[in-house]
C-alpha positions as CSV (number, residue, x, y, z in Angstrom):
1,X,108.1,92.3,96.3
2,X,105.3,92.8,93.9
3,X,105.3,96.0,91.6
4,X,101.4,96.2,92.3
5,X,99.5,95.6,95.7
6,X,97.4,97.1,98.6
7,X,97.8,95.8,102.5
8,X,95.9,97.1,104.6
9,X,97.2,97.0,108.5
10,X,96.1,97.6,112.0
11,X,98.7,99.6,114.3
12,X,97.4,100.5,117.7
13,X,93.9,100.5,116.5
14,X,94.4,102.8,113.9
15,X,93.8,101.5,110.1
16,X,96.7,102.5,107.9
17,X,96.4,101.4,104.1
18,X,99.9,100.7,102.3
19,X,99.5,101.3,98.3
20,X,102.3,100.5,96.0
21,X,102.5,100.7,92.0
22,X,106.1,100.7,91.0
23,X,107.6,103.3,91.5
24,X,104.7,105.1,93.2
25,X,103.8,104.1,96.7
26,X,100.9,105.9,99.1
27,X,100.6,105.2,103.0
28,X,97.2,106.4,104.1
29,X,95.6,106.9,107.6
30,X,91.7,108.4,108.8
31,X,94.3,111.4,109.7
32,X,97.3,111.3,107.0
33,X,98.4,110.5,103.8
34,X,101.8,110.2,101.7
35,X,102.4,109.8,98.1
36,X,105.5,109.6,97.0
37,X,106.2,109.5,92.8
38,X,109.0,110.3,90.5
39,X,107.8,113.6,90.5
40,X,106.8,114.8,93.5
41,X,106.4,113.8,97.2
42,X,103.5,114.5,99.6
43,X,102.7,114.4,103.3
44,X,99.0,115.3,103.7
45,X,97.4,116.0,107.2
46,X,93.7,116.4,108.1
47,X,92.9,117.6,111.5
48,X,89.2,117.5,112.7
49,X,86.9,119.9,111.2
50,X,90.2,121.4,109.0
51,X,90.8,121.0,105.2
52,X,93.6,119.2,104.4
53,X,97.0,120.2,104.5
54,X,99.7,119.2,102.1
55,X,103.2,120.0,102.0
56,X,104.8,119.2,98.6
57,X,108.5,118.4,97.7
58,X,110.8,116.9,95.1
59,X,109.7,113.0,94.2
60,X,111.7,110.1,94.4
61,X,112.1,106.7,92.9
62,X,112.4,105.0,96.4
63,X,111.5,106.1,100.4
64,X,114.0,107.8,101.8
65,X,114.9,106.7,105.4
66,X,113.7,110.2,106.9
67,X,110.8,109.8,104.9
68,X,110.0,106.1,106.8
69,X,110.3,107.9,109.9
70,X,108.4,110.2,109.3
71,X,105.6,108.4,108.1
72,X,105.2,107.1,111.5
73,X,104.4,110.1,113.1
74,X,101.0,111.2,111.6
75,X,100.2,107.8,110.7
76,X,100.5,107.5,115.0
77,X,99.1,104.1,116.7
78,X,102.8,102.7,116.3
79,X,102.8,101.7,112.7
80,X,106.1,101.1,111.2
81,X,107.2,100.9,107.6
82,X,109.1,98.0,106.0
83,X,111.9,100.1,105.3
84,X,112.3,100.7,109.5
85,X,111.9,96.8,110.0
86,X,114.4,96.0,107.9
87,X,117.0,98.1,108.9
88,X,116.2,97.1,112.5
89,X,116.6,93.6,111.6
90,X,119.9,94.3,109.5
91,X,121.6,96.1,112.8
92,X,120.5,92.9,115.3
93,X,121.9,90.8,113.4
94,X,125.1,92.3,113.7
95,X,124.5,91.8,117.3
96,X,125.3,88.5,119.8
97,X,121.1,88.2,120.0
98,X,119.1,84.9,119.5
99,X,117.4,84.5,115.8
100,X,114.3,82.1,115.6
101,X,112.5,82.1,112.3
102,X,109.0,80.0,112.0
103,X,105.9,80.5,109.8
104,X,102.1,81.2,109.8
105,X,99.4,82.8,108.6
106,X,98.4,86.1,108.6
107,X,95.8,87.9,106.7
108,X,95.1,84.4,105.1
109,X,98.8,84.8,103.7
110,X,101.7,82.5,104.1
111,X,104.4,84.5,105.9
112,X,107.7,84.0,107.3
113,X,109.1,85.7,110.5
114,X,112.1,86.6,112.1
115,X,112.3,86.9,116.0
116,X,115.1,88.5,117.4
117,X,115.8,88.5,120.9
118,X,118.3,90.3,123.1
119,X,117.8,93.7,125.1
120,X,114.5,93.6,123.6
121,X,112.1,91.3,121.4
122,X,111.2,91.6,117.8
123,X,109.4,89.9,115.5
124,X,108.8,90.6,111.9
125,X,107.0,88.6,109.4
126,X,106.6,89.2,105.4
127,X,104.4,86.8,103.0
128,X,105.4,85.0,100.4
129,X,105.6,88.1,97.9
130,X,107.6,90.0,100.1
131,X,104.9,92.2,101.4
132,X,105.3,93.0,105.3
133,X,102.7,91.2,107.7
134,X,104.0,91.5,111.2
135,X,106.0,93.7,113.4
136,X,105.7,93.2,116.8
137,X,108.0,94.1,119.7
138,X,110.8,97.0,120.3
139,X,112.4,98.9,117.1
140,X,115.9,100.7,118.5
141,X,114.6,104.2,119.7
142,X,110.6,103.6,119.1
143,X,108.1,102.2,122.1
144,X,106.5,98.7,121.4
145,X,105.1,98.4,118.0
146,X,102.3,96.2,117.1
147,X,101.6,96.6,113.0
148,X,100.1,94.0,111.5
149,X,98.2,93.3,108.2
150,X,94.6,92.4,108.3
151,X,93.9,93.0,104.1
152,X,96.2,92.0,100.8
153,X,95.1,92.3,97.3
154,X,97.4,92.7,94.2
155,X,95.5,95.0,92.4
156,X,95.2,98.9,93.7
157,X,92.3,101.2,93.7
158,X,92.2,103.7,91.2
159,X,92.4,106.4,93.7
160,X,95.3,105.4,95.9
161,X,97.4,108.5,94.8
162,X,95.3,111.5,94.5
163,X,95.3,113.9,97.1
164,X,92.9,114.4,100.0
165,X,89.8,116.1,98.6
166,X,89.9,119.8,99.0
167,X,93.3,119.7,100.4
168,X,95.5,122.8,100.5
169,X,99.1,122.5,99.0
170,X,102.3,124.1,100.1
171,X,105.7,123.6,98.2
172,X,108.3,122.6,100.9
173,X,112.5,121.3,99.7
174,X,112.0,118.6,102.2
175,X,109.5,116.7,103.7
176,X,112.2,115.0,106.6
177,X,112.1,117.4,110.3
């Protein structure tokens, strides 16, 4: 995976805009936003007509798996992260399902995907870098997911990991429910 890059995805019709410069990464929604450095971690809501809200806790070099979940939740419109993916795809393979893997193009990116059939279908796609470009179909305990990338560049804006503007910050031990 490249240390630097910006995807930008469509889940359910919302926009949600994956930043990552080693080891920082930012996931960022009309309606969300988390940063996550060495130093400190931040989930950042803006309701209509609100200021921002922004609960701070202790960094990390790498997303936690409660952290993925979470991520999901204000991000809404279905959106999964690639950390979700791929330990759905680690746990069917461990299962009797059917494994077809094909290419194509997606976001004018090479990518190659993974479908996995059994109870339910999945498929998820990455490109050529590693980035993820597809996820479409049933992750255990999740509805049907549709996230898919529309926008790559491996450079990131210069603002990717400053907080909402104006927004209100609370220190919190734990971002996970």
């Amino acid at each position: 995976m490249p240390s630097t890059y910006t995807a930008e995805y469509l889940a359910g019709g919302v926009v949600v805009t994956h930043v990552r410069v080693a080891p920082w990464l930012a996931y960022r929604s009309a309606v969300a936003a988390y940063l996550l450095a060495p130093d400190a971690t931040y989930l950042c809501r803006t309701a209509p007509d609100r200021r921002p809200a922004c609960d701070r806790a202790p960094g990390a070099d790498s997303l936690p798996m409660a952290h993925a979940r979470r991520i999901a939740q204000p991000a809404q419109g279905g959106f999964v992260t690639p950390e979700l993916v791929v330990s759905a795809i680690a746990g069917a393979v461990t299962r009797p399902y059917a494994v077809n893997r094909h290419g194509r193009t997606i976001a004018g990116q090479h990518a190659d995907c993974v479908e996995v059939t059994g109870t339910d279908r999945l498929t998820a796609c990455a490109t050529d870098e590693g980035v993820l470009a597809l996820v479409d179909g049933r992750l255990p305990g999740r509805p049907p997911v549709r996230t898919e990338l529309t926008r790559y560049s491996p450079t990131a804006p210069p603002d990717a990991f400053a907080l909402p503007p104006g927004a209100q910050v609370r220190d919190v031990e734990d971002l996970a429910p």
